[in-house]
C-alpha positions as CSV (number, residue, x, y, z in Angstrom):
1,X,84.0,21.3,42.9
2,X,86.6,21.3,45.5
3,X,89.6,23.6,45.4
4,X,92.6,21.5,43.7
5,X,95.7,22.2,46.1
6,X,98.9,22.1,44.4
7,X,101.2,18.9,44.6
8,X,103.8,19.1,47.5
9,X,107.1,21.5,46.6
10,X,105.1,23.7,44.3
11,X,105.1,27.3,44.4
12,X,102.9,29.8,44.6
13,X,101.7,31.3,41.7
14,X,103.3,34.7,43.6
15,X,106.9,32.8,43.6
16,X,106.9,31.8,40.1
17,X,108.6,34.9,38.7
18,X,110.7,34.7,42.2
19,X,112.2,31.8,40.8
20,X,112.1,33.0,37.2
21,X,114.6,35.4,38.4
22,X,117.1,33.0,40.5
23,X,120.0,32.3,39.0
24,X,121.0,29.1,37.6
25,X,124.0,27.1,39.0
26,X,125.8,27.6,35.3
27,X,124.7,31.3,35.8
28,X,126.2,32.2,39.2
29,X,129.5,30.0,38.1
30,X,129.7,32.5,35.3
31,X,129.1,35.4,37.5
32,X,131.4,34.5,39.2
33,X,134.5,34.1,37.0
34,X,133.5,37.9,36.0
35,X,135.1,39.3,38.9
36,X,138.7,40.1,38.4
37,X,141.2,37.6,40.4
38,X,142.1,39.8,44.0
39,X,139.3,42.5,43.2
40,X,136.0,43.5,45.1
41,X,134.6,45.2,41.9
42,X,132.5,43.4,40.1
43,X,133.2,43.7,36.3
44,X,132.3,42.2,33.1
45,X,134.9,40.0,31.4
46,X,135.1,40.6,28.0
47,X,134.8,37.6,26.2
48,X,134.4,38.8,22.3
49,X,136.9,40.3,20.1
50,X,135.0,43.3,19.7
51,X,134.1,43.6,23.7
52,X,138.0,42.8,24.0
53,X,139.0,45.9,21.8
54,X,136.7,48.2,23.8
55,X,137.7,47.5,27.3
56,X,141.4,48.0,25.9
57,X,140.1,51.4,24.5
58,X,138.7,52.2,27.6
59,X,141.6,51.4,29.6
60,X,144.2,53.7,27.1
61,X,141.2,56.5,27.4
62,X,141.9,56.2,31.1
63,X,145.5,56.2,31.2
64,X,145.4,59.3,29.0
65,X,143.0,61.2,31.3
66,X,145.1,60.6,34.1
67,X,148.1,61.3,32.6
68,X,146.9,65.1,31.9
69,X,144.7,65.7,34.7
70,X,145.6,62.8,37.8
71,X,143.6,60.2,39.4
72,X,141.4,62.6,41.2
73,X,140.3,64.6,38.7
74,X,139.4,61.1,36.1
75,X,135.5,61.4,35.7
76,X,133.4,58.4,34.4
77,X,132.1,60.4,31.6
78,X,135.2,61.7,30.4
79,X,136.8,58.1,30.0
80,X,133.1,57.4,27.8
81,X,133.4,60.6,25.9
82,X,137.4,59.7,24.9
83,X,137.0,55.8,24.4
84,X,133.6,56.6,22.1
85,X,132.1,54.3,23.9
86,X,128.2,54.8,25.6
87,X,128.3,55.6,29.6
88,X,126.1,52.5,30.2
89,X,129.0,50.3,28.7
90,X,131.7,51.7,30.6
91,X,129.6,50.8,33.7
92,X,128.9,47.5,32.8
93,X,132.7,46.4,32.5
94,X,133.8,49.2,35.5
95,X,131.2,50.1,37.6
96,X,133.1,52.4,40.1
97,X,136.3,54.4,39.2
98,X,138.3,52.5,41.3
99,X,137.6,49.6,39.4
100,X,138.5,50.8,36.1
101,X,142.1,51.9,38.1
102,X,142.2,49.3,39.6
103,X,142.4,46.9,36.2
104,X,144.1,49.4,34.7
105,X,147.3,49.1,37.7
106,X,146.5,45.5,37.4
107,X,147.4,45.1,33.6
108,X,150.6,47.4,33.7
109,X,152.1,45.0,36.2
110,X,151.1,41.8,34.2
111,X,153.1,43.2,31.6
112,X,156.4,43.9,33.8
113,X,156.1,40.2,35.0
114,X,155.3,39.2,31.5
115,X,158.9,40.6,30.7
116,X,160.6,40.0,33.7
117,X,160.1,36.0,33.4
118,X,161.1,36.0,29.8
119,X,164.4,38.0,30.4
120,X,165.2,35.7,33.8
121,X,164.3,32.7,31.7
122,X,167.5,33.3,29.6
123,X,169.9,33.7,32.5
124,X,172.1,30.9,33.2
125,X,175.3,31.9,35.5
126,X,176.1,34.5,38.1
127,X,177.0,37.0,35.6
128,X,174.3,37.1,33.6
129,X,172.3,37.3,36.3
130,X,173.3,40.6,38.1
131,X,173.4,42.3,34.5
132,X,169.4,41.2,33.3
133,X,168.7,42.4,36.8
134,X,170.3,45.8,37.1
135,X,169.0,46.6,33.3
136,X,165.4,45.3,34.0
137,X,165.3,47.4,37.7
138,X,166.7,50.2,35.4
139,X,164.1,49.8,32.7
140,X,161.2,49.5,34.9
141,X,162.4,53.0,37.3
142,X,162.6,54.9,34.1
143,X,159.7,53.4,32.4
144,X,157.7,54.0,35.7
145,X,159.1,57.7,36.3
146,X,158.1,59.0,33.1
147,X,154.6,57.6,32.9
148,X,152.7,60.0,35.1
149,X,150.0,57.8,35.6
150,X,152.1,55.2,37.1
151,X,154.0,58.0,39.6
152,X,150.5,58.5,40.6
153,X,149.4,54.9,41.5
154,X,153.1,54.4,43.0
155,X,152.6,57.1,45.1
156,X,149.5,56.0,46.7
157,X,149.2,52.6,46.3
158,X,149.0,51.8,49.6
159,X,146.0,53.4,49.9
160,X,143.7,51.1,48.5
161,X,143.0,47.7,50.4
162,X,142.9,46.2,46.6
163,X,146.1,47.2,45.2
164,X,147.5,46.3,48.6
165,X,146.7,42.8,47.8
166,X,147.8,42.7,43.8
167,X,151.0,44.5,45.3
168,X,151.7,41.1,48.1
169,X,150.9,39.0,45.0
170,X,153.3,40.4,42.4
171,X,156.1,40.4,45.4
172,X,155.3,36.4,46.0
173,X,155.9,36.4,42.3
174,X,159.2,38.1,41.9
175,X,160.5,36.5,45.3
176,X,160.0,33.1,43.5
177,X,161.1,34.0,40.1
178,X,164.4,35.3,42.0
179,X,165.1,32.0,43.9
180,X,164.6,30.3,41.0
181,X,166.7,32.4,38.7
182,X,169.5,32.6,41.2
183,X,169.3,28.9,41.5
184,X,169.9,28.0,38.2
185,X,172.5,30.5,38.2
186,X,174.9,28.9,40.1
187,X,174.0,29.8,43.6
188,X,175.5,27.7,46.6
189,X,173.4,29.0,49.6
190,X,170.9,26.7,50.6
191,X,167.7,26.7,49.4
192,X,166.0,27.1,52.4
193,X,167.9,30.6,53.2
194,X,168.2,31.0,49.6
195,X,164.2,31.5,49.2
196,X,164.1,33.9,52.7
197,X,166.7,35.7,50.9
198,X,164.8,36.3,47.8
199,X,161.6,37.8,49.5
200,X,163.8,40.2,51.7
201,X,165.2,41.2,48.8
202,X,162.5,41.7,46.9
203,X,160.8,43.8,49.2
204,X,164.1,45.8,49.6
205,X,164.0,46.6,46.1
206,X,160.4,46.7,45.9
207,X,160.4,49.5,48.7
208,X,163.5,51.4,47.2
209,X,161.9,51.4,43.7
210,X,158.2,53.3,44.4
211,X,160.4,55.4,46.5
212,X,162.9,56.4,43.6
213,X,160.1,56.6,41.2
214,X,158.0,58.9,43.2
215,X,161.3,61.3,44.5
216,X,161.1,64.5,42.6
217,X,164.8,65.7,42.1
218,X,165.4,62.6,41.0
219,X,168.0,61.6,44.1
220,X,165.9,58.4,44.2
221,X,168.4,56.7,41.6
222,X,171.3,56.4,43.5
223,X,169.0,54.8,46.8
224,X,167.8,52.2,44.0
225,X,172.0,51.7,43.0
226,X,173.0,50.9,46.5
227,X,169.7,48.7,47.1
228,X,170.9,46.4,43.9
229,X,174.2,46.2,44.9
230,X,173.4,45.0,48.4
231,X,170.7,43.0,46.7
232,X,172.4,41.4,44.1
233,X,175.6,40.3,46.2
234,X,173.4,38.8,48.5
235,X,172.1,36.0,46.4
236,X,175.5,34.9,45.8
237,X,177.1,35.1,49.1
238,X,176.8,33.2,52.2
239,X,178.2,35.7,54.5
């Protein structure tokens, strides 16, 4: 008999397993959504309870390393060894160091915004405003200045093209919240001007709060006064 040939679009018995291997529609979508929002690093979203309480244990693990011995000296198999957690499972939720910083950077600032929009929500005149603000920009400089991990990151976060984009992100978020806040507080400058005001400020206070946070002698508090004073008038008044 004849050789059969196989029926048009058929592959070759070579490319079966090729295509045994590609990966389904559903399965690159899900890929996918496993990288963090803003990140290059590719890392494994914990979806289970149990998976949910590692990656936290892993991330505290990491903050404590760093905290004794800095971001340079944080090895991979110190962070295993401290979360009691195999090395193949910290690499298959942070495959480089600079991933498992990176999320680690990433979660401490969800949590100021976190706290920032719930003690903004409750403002609701002039008053109230410039006191939440000076005792949240109070909170976070001391919270930040005596977390040495955080000093760290502060002091070289523009180092890293990915913190550099988390870092424009949480300032479009703050610069809204502010316009917003200062809207509902009874400000009378247009809202145009009112929102350009709001992102110069927030960078202002952005800039002068890593700087007072990383200052040594601790001098940095009085910049971080004046820049909330200037701030904070600003919103109110046309001039």
């Amino acid at each position: 008999m004849g050789k059969l040939e196989p029926p048009a679009g058929t592959p070759a018995r070579g490319d079966a397993r090729s295509l045994k291997r590609r990966r389904s529609p559903e399965r690159a979508t899900r890929d996918r959504k496993q990288a963090p929002r803003g990140s290059a690093h590719i890392v494994k979203i914990p979806q289970q309870a149990r998976s949910k309480k590692r990656v936290a244990g892993i991330l505290e693990a990491t903050r404590g390393i760093v905290s004794d011995v800095g971001a340079m000296a944080l090895k991979m198999s110190a962070v295993a060894v401290r979360a009691g957690v195999p090395i193949g499972s910290l690499y298959q939720y942070f495959p480089t160091k600079a991933a498992l910083l990176y999320r680690l950077f990433e979660s401490r600032l969800e949590e100021f915004r976190a706290n920032m929009r719930f003690e903004l929500n409750k403002v609701e005149c002039e008053k109230d405003f410039i006191r939440t603000m000076h005792r949240l920009v109070m909170r976070l400089y001391e919270e930040n200045r005596g977390d040495p991990f955080m000093r760290e990151l502060w002091a070289g976060v523009q180092a890293s093209p990915e913190t550099r984009k988390i870092l424009a992100e949480d300032n479009a978020f703050y610069s809204d919240l502010f316009f917003q806040t200062a809207r509902r507080a009874g400000s009378r400058i247009a809202a145009k001007r009112l929102r350009r005001r709001a992102v110069v400020i927030n960078e202002m206070w952005d800039s002068a709060l890593r700087s007072a946070i990383t200052m040594e002698d601790g001098s940095g508090l009085e910049l971080l006064e004046e820049s909330l004073d200037i701030g904070l008038n600003a919103f109110f008044r046309a001039g």
